[in-house]
C-alpha positions as CSV (number, residue, x, y, z in Angstrom):
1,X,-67.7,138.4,179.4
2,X,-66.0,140.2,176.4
3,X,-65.8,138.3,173.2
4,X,-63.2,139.4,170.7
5,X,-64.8,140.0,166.9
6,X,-61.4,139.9,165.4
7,X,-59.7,136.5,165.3
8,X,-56.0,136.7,164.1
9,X,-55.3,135.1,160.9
10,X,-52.3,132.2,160.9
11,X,-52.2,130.5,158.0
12,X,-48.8,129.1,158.7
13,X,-49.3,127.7,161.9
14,X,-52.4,126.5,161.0
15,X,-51.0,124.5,158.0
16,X,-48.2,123.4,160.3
17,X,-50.8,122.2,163.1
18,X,-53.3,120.8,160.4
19,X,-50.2,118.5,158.7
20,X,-49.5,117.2,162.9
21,X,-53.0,116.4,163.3
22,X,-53.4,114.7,160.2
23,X,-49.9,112.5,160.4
24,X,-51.0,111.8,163.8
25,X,-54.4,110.3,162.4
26,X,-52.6,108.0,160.2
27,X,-50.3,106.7,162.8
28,X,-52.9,105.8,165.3
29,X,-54.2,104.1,162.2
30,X,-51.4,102.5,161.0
31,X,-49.9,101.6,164.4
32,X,-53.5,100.4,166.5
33,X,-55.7,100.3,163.2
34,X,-57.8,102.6,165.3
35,X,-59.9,106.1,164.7
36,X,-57.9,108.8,166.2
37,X,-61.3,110.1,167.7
38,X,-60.7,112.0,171.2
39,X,-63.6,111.2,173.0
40,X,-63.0,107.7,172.1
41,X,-59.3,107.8,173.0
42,X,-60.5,109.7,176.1
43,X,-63.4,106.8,176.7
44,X,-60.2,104.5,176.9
45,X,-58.5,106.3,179.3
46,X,-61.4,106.6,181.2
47,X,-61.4,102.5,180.8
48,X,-57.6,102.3,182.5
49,X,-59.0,103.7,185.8
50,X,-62.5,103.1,185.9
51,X,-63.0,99.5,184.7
52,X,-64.8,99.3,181.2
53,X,-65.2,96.3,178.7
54,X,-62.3,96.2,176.1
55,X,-58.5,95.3,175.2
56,X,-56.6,95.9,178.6
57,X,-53.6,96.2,176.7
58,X,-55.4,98.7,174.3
59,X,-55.4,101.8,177.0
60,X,-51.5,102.1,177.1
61,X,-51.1,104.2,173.6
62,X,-54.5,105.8,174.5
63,X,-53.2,106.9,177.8
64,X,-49.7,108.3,176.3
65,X,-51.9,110.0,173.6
66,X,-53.8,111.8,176.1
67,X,-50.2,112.4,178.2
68,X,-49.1,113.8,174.4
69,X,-52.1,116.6,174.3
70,X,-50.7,118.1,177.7
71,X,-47.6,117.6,177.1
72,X,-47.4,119.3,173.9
73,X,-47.8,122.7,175.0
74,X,-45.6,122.3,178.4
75,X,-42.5,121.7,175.4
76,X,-43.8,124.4,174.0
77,X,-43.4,126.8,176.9
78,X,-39.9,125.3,177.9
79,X,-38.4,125.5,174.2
80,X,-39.9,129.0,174.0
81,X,-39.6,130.8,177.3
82,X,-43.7,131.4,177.3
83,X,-46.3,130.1,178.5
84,X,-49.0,129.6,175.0
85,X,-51.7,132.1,174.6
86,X,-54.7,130.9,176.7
87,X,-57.5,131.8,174.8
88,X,-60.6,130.4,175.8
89,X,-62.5,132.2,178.4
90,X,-62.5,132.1,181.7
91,X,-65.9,131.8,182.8
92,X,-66.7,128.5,184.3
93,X,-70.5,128.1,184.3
94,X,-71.0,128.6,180.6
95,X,-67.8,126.5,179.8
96,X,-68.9,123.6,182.3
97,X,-72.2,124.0,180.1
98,X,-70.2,123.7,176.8
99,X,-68.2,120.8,177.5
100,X,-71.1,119.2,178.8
101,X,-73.2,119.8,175.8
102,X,-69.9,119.0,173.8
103,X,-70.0,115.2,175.5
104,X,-73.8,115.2,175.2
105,X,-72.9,115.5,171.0
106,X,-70.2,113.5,171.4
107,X,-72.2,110.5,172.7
108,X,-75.4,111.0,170.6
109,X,-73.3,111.5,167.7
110,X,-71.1,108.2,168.2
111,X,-67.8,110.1,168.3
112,X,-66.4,114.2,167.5
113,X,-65.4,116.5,165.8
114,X,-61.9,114.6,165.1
115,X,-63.1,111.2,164.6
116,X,-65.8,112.4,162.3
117,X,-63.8,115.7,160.8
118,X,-60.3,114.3,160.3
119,X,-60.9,110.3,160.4
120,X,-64.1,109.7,159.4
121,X,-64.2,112.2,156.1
122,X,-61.1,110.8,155.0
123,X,-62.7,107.3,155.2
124,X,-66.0,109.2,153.0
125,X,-68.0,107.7,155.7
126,X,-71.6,108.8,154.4
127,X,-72.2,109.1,158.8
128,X,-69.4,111.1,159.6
129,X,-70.7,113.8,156.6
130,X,-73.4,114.3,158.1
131,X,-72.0,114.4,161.5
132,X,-69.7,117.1,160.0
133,X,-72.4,119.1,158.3
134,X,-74.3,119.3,161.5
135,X,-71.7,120.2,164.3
136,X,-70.4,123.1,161.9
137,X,-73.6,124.5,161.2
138,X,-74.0,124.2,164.9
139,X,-70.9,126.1,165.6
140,X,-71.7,128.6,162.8
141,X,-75.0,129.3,164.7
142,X,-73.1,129.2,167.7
143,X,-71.1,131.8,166.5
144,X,-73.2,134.2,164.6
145,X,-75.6,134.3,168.1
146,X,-72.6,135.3,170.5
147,X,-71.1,137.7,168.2
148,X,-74.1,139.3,167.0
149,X,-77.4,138.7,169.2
150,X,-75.9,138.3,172.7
């Protein structure tokens, strides 16, 4: 497995895609009065098949959420005429590994990286801080160790 060192730099994209995360933060706040947290929205998801304490009537705007993440970059392809860059590598074991360590974190820390990052900062929640702090120097190390070591 080849890992790129260079990472392309997209500063207008990335402004564009930080203002949609952040409007859609607000709206699942404003709308639900909710934490637009993934694994949490995922958690309810989960809850409209398997059956799980909670609002029944709470899992309809998580399950278009959900529909909204895959749908996104289908619109994408058919208003472009390409499919988006995949990106993220295509070896299974260590990415079943990752998002299993990913929802291990996810369920000791009592939510992610967008319920803690996006909702929970913005709320200067004293837990999601340190949530931050520790998942980024966890991705840092992450980083430095595939990049440099392995």
């Amino acid at each position: 497995m080849e890992l790129s060192t260079v990472t392309q730099f997209t500063p207008w994209l990335s402004l564009g895609g930080g203002i949609l995360i952040g409007l859609s933060a607000v709206m699942v706040m404003v709308l639900f009065g909710r934490i637009a947290g993934i694994a949490g929205i995922s958690n309810g998801v989960i809850g409209a098949v398997v059956p799980m304490s909670g609002a029944p009537g709470d899992r309809g705007w998580r399950v278009a959420f959900v529909a909204g993440l895959v749908a996104a970059p289908l619109a994408l392809w058919l208003i472009s005429g390409t499919p988006p860059e995949q990106t993220v590598s295509g070896a299974l074991p260590p990415m079943a590994l990752a998002g299993l360590l990913v929802g291990l974190g996810t369920a000791l820390g009592s939510g992610c990286t967008s319920g803690h990052g996006v909702c929970g900062l913005a709320r200067l929640s004293p837990r999601s801080l340190a949530a931050v702090a520790t998942f980024m120097v966890a991705a840092g190390l992450t980083v430095f160790v595939l990049r440099h070591i392995v």
